[in-house]
C-alpha positions as CSV (number, residue, x, y, z in Angstrom):
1,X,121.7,108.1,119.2
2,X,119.0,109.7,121.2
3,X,115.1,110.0,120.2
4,X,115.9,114.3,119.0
5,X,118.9,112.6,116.9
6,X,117.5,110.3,115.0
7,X,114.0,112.9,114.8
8,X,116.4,115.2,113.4
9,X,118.7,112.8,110.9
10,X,114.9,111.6,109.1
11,X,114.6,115.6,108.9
12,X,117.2,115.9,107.6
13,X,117.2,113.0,104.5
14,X,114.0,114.4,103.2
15,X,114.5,118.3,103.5
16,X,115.9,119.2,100.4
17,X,113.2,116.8,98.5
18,X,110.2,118.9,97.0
19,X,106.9,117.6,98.9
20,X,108.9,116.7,101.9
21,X,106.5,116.2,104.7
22,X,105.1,113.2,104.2
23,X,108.3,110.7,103.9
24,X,108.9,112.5,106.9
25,X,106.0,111.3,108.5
26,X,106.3,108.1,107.5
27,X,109.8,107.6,108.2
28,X,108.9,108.9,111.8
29,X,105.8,106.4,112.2
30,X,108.0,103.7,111.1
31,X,111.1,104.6,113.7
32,X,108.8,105.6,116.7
33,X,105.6,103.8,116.3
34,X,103.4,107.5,116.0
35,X,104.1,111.1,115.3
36,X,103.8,112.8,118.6
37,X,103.7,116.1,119.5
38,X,107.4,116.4,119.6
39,X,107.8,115.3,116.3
40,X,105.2,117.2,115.1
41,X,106.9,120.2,116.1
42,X,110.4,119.5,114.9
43,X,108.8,118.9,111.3
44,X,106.8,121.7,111.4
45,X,109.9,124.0,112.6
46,X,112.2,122.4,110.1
47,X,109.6,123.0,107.0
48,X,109.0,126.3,108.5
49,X,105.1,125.1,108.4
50,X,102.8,125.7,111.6
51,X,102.6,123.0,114.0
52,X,98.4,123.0,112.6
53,X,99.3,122.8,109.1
54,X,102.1,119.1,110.3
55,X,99.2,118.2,112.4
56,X,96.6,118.7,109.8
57,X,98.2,116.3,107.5
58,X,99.1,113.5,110.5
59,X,95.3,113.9,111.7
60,X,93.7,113.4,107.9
61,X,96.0,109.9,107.0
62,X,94.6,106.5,109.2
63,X,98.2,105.6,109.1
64,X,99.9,108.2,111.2
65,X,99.1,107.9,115.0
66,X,99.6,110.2,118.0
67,X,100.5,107.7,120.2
68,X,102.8,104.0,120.0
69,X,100.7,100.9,120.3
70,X,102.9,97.9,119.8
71,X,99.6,95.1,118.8
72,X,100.4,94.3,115.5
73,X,97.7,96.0,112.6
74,X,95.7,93.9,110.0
75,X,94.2,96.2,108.1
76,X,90.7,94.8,106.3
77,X,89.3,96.2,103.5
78,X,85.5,97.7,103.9
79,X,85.0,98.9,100.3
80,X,82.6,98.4,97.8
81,X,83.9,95.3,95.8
82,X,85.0,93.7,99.1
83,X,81.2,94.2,100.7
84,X,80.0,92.8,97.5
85,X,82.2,89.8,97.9
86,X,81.0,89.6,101.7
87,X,83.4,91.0,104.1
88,X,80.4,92.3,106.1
89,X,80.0,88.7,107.2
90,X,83.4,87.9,108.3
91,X,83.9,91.1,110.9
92,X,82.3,89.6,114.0
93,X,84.4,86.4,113.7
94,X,87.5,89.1,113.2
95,X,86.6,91.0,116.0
96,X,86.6,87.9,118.4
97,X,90.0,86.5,116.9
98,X,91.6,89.7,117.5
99,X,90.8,90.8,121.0
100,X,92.6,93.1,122.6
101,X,95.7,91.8,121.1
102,X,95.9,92.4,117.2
103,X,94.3,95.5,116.3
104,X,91.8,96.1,113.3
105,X,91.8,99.2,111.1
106,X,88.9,99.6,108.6
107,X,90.3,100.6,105.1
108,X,88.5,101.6,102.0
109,X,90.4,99.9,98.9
110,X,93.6,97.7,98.8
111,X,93.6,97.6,95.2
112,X,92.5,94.1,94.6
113,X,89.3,95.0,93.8
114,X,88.6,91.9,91.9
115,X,90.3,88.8,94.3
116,X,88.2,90.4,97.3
117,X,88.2,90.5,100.1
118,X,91.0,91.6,101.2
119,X,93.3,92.2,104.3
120,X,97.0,93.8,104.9
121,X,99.3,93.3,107.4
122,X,102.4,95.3,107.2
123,X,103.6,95.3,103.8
124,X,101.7,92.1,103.0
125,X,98.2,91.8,101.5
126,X,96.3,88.8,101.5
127,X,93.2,88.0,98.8
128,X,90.3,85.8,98.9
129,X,89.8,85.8,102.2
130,X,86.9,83.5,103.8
131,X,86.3,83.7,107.8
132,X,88.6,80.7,108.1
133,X,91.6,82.5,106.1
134,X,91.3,85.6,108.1
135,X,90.8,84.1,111.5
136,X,94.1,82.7,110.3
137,X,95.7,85.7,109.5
138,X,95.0,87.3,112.3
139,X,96.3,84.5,115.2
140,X,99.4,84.5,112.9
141,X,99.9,88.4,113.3
């Protein structure tokens, strides 16, 4: 099944549902690795949007991107309860761990508020984290 295919079959299973755009676009992400331009198109011409108003929405979520990059993504939290439990501290030693191969997105909240800090990778979130732990994590990824 070609790229346009498969575009248009994740179109197509999320069309008739009300608020359709966005399990578009994150059925897209998942498939491809971004939203491109194509794609951008194609859902804005199937929603009968404008290619700004798909754009709009792919531009204002961290978790669409324009272009593929196959490094894995650990995603650390930089919210308030997690600075108060000292993530501040362990970035440096995440930043060298990671190098050019795993990379880091900055987050504001995972929801475990209370067990910080906190890291996700994929579907996956870890709590508790010290610099050992997510030095760990992120070798692992």
């Amino acid at each position: 099944m070609s790229r346009e295919e498969r575009l248009g079959a994740i179109i197509a299973r999320h069309a008739r549902r009300e608020g359709p755009m966005l399990p578009i676009l994150h059925d897209v992400q998942a498939e491809f690795g971004c939203v491109d331009d194509a794609a951008e198109r194609a859902i804005a011409s199937a929603l009968n949007l404008s290619r700004a108003e798909v754009h709009g929405v792919v531009s204002f979520y961290h978790d669409f991107r324009g272009k593929a990059d196959p490094r894995p993504e650990v995603q650390i939290c930089r919210a308030e309860a997690c600075k108060a439990r000292g993530v501040d501290a362990l970035i440096a030693q995440t930043q060298e761990a990671a190098g050019s191969r795993v990379r880091l997105a900055d987050v504001y909240c995972l929801g475990l508020c209370s067990v910080g800090p906190n890291a996700r990778i994929g579907d996956t979130l870890h709590a508790r984290l010290d610099a050992a732990a997510l030095k760990h994590l992120i070798e692992a990824a």
